[in-house]
C-alpha positions in Angstrom: 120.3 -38.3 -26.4 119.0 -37.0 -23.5 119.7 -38.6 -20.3 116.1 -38.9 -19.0 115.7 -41.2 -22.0 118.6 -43.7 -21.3 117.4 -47.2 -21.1 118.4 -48.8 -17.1 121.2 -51.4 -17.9 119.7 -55.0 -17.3 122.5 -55.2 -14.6 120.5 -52.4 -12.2 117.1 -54.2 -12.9 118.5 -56.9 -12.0 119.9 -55.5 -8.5 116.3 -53.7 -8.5 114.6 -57.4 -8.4 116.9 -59.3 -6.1 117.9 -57.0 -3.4 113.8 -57.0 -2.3 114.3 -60.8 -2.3 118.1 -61.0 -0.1 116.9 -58.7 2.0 113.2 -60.0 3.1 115.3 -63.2 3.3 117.9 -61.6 5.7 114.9 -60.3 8.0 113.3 -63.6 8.2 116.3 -65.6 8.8 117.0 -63.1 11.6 113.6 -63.3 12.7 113.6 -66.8 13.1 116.8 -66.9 14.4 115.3 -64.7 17.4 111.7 -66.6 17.8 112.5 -70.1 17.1 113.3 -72.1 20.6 116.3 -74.4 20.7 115.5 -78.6 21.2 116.1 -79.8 24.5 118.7 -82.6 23.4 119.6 -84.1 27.4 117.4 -87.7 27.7 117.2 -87.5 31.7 114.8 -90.0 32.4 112.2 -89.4 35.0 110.9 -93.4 36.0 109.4 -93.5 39.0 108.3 -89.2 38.9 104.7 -88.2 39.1 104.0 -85.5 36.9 100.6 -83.2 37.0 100.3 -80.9 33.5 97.3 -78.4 33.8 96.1 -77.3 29.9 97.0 -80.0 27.7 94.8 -79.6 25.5 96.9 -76.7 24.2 99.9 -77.7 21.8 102.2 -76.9 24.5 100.6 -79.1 26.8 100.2 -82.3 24.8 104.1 -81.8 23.5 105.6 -82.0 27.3 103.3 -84.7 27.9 104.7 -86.4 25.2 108.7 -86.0 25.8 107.7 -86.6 29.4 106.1 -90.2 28.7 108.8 -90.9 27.3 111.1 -90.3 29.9 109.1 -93.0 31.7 107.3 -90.6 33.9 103.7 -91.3 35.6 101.8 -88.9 33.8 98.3 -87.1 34.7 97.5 -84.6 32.1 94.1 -82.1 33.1 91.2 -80.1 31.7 87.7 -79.5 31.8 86.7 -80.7 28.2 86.5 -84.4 29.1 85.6 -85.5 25.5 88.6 -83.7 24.3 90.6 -84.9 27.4 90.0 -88.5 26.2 91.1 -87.8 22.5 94.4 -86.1 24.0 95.3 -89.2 26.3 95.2 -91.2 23.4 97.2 -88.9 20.9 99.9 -88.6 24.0 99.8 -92.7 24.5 100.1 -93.2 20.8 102.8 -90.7 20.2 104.7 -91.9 23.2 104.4 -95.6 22.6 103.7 -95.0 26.7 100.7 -96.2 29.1 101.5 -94.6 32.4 99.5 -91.5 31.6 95.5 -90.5 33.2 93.2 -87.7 32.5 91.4 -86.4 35.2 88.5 -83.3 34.7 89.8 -79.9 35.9 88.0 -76.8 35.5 90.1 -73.8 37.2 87.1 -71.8 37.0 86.0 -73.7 39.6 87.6 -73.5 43.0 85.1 -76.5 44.1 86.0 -78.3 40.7 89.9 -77.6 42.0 89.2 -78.6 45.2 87.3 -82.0 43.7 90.5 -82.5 41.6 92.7 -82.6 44.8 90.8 -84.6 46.5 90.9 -87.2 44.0 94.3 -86.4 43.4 95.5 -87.8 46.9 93.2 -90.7 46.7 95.2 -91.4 44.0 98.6 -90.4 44.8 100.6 -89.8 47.5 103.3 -87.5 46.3 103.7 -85.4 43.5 107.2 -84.8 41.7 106.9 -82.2 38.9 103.1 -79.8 39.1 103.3 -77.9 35.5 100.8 -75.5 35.7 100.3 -74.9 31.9 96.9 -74.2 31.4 96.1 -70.4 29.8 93.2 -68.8 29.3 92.5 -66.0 26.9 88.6 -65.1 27.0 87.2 -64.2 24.1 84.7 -61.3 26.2 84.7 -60.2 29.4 83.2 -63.1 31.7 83.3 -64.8 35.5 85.1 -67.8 37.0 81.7 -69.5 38.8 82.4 -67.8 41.8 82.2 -64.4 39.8 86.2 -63.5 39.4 87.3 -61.8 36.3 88.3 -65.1 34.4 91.4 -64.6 33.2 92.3 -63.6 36.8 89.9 -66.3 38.4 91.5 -69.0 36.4 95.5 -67.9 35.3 96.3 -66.7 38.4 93.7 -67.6 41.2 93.3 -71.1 39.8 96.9 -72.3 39.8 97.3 -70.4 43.3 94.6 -72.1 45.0 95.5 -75.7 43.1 99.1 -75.4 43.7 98.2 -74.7 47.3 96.1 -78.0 48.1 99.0 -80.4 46.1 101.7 -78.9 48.3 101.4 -81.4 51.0 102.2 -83.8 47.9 105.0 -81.8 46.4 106.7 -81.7 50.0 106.3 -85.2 50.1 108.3 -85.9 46.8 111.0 -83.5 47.9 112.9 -82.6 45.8 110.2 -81.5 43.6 109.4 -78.7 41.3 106.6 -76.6 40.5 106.5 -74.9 36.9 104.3 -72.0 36.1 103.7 -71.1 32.4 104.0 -67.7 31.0 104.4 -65.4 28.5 105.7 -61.7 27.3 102.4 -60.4 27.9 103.2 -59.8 32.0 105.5 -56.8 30.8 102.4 -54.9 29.8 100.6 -56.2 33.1 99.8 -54.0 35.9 98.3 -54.9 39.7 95.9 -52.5 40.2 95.0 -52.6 44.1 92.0 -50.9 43.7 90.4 -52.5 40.9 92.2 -56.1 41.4 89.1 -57.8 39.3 89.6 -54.9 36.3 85.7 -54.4 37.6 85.7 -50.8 36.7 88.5 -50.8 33.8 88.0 -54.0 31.7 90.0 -54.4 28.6 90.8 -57.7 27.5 94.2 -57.9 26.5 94.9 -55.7 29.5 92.9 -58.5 31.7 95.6 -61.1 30.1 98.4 -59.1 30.7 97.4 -58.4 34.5 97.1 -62.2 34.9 100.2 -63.0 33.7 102.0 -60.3 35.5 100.4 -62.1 39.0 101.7 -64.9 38.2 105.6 -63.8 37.5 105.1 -62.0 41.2 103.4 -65.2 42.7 106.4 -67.3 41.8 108.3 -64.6 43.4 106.4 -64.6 46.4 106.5 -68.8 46.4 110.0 -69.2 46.0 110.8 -67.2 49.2 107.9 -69.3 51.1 109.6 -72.7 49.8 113.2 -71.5 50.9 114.5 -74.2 52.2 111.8 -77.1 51.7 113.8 -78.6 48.9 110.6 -78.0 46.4 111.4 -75.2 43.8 109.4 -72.8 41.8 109.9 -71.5 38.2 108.6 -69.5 35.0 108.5 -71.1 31.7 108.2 -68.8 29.1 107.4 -70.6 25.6 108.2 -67.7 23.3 105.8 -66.9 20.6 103.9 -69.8 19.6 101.5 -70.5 17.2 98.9 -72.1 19.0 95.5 -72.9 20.0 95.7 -69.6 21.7 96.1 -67.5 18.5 93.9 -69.4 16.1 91.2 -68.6 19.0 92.6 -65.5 18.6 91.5 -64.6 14.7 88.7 -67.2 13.7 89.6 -67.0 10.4 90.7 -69.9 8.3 92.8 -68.6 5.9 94.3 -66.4 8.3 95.1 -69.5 10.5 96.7 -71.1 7.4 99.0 -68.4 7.4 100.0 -68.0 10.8 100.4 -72.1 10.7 103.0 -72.3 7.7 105.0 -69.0 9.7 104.6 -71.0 12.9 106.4 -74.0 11.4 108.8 -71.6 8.8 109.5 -69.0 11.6 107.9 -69.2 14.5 107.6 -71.5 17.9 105.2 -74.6 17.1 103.9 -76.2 20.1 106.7 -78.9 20.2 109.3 -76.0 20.2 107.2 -74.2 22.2 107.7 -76.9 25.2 111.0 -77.2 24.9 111.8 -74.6 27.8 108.8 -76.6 30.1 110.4 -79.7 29.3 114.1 -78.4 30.8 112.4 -76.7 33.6 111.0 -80.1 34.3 113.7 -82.1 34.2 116.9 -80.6 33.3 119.6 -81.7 36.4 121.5 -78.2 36.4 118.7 -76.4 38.2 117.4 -78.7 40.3 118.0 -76.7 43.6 117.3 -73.4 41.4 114.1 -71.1 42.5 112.5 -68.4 41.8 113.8 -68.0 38.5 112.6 -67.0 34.8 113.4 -69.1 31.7 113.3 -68.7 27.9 114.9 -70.8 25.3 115.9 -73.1 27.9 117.9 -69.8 29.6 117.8 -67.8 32.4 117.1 -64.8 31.6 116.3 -61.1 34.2 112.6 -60.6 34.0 111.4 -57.0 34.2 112.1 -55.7 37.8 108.2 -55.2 38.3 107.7 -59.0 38.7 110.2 -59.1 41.4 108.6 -56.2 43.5 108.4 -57.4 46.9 105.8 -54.9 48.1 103.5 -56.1 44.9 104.5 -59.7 45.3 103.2 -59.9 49.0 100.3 -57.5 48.9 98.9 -60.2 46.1 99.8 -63.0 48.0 97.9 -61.9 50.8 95.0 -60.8 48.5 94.8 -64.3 47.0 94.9 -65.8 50.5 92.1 -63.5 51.5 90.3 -64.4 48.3 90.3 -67.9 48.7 90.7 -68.2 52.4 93.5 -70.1 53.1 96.9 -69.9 55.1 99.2 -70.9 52.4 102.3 -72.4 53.9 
């Protein structure tokens, strides 16, 4: 019989079928071995803290509101969707089994809404212990803050400057205190253009994103150096990949955001997980005199050298100074 006509032995189909299967299962394993973000397991309770989250109502935001109620910190959670603000503070009171927590409207878009917000703030308050700035935007076309800044610009990076800036009198005040700015992968694909610092000319949007995200790796740079000293620190939380608010905004899709759900919670970072590194920036003991720094997973890690240019990190601080006309420190 000729060998073309041999029939496979059952033992080779069967290798045929279930070496597809071990190794898709190898590559996911590793992959969520690599994506997924360790629980913060230390219960440092924070009684007695003020705490200021920007963006909760992203799934990021509403989990470190969460954990941080119930560390029995004073909690004042932020956005500029009051209806959905409301329906937040009671998901984070329920959840917490916590009453100490207050929305207030915040629209970053808005540097007279920001400056509104502080006002208020120190009516209110008259220190500040913990400032997460959390909130990120991802526009879905190009658009303007209300004073006509490229918005994800206007509000990631110019927002946060120009808010963290009016509550710093407050953060002093609660010394030592700690300011935490979110971020994400996306700055490594960022670039500062000088000469087109609004993307005016060049608009792309992811690039737009990227650019923000890079300012704000080099703003933290910039801060920590100003803060030397003052006992108040400055960090980057980066959440990892998460499946969020941000990517269902993303795609628009239902069954596509069915999908990217079940591999959020199989695979990938779900908002809680996602917080995790927040949370420790927040609280954790070990780094409390720590600044300037970049965190995943509740690590250290060394950012790309292009956040840390010094040239870059003061020619934008000066910029955003000039922008918003202020003498920062």
């Amino acid at each position: 019989m000729d060998d073309d006509n041999k029939e496979t032995p059952l033992w080779l189909k069967a290798v045929y079928y279930i070496l597809p299967i071990f190794g898709t299962s190898g590559l996911l394993y590793l992959f969520r071995y690599f994506m997924k973000s360790d629980m913060y397991k230390k219960e440092t309770k924070i009684g007695g803290k003020v705490v200021l989250i920007t963006g909760i109502n992203s799934d990021i935001g509403i989990s470190t509101a969460i954990n941080l109620a119930k560390r029995d910190g004073k909690i004042y959670i932020a956005c500029d969707d009051s209806t959905r603000g409301e329906e937040v503070l009671k998901e984070i009171k329920k959840k917490s089994k916590r009453d100490n927590i207050h929305f207030m409207n915040l629209n970053l878009g808005s540097l007279e809404s920001i400056r509104q917000f502080s006002k208020k703030f120190h009516e209110m308050e008259k220190k500040l212990d913990i400032l997460i700035n959390n909130h990120e935007l991802v526009a879905k076309e190009k658009s303007k803050t209300v004073e006509g800044y490229e918005l994800h610009m206007g509000v990631n990076y110019l927002g946060h400057f120009y808010l963290t800036h009016l509550l710093l009198d407050l953060l002093k005040s609660a010394a030592p205190s700690r300011i935490i700015f979110e971020s994400s992968l996306a700055y490594k694909w960022g670039t500062i253009n000088k000469e087109d610092f609004m993307s005016d000319n060049s608009y792309n949007r992811f690039k737009a994103y990227c650019n923000s995200k890079l300012a704000i790796h080099l703003l933290v740079h910039e801060l920590a150096k100003e803060l030397s000293g003052s006992l108040c620190t400055v960090n980057i939380a980066m959440p990892g990949f998460v499946i969020s608010d941000i990517v269902r905004r993303i795609t628009g899709f239902s069954k596509v955001q069915k999908v990217l759900e079940w591999m959020g919670a199989k695979f990938i970072n779900t908002g809680k997980e996602g917080a995790q590194t927040v949370i420790f920036t927040a609280v954790d003991t070990d780094i409390s005199t720590i600044s300037g720094k970049c965190y995943v997973n509740c690590k250290e890690i060394q950012p790309s050298s292009k956040s840390t240019e010094d040239e870059t990190s003061t020619w934008l601080w000066k910029k955003g100074e000039e922008i918003l006309g202020i003498n920062y420190v």
